[in-house]
ZAKEMAR-41389 format. One line per field, with one value per residue (C-alpha): residue in one letter; z, x, y negated; residue number from 1. Coordinates in steps of 0.25 Angstrom, whole numbers, plus 2048, in hexadecimal, padded with zeros to 3 digits. Example, Ala and Ser with C-alpha at 12.3 -4.5 7.8 and 13.67 -1.06 7.14 Angstrom:
REM residues 2
code = c(a:s);
pz = c(81F:81D);
px = c(831:837);
py = c(812:804);
pos = c(1:2);
REM end
This chain:
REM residues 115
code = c(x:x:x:x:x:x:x:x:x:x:x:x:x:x:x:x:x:x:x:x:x:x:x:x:x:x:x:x:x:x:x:x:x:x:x:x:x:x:x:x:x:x:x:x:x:x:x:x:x:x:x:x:x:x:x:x:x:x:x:x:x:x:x:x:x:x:x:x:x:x:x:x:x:x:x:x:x:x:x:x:x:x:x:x:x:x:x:x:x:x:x:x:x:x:x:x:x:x:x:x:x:x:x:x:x:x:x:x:x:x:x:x:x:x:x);
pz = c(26C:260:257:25B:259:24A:246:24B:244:238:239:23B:22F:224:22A:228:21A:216:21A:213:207:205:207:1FD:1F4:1F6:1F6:1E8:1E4:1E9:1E4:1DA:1CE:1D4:1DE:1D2:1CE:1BE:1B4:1AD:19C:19A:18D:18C:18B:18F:18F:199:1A1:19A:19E:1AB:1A9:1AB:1A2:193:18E:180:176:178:188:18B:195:194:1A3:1A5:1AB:1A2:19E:18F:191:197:18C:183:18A:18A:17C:173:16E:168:159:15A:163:166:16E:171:172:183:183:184:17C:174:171:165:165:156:159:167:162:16D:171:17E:185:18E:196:19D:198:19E:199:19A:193:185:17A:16F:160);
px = c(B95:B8F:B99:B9A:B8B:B8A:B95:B90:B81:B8A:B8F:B84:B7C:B87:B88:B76:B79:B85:B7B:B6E:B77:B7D:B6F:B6A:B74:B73:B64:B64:B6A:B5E:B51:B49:B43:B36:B3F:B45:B51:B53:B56:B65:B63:B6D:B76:B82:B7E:B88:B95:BA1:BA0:B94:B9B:B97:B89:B7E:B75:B73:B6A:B66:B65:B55:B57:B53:B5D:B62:B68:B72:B68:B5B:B53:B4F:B42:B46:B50:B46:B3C:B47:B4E:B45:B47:B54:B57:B60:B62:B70:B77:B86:B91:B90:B82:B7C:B70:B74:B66:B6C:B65:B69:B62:B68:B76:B76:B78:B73:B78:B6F:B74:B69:B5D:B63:B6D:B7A:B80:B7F:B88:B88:B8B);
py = c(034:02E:02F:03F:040:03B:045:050:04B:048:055:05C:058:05A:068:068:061:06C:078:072:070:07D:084:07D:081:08F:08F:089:097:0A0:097:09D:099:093:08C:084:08C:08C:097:098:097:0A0:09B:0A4:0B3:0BD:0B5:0B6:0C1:0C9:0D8:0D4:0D1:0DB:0D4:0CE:0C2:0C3:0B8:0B9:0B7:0C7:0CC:0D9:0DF:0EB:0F6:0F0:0FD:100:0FB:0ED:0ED:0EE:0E3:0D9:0DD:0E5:0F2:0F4:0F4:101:10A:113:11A:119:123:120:125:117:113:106:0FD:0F3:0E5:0DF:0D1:0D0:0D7:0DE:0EC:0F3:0FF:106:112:11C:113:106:0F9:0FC:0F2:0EB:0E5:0DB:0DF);
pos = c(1:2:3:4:5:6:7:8:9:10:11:12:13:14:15:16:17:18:19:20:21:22:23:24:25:26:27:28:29:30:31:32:33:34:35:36:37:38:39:40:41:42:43:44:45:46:47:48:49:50:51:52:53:54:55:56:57:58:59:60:61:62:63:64:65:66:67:68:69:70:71:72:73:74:75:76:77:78:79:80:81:82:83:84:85:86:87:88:89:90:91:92:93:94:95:96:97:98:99:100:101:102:103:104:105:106:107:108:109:110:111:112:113:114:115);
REM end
């Protein structure tokens, strides 16, 4: 009787011990930055896979998002050097310093380009 009584114990606490483990794991994914989470230095900007981002960093850190309005451009970037339009109907705000072209469709980002 002994013997069945410390199994089940033993059991019991590395079933308490798995539980408190993994939820401690998956809180550490929801803590904010006051709670001690860190930021990410970002180091590679816009490598594999950057036709599938909806966002672009700039060599100054400013970030640039698909859906950005002119004047949140303009906030993060500057106003452009040059300014055309394409044969599609998109305006195209070049930036010469950044090298970077962005198109903006019905007064919002739609996508941009390096030259």
């Amino acid at each position: 009787m002994n013997q069945r009584v410390l199994v089940i114990a033993f059991c019991l606490l590395i079933s308490f011990l798995t539980l408190f483990l993994s939820s401690c794991v998956c809180l550490r994914d929801y803590t904010g930055a006051k709670e001690g989470a860190f930021g990410l230095e970002i180091t590679q900007q816009m490598g594999e896979g950057a036709e599938q981002k909806d966002y672009y960093v700039t060599g100054n850190n400013e970030v640039v998002v698909q859906g950005y309005n002119k004047k949140e451009i303009v906030a993060s970037l500057g106003y452009p050097d040059k300014v055309d339009i394409n044969l599609e109907g998109d305006e195209v705000w070049r930036y010469e310093d950044e090298q970077i072209e962005i198109l903006i469709y019905e007064g919002k980002v739609k996508s941009w380009r390096k030259f």
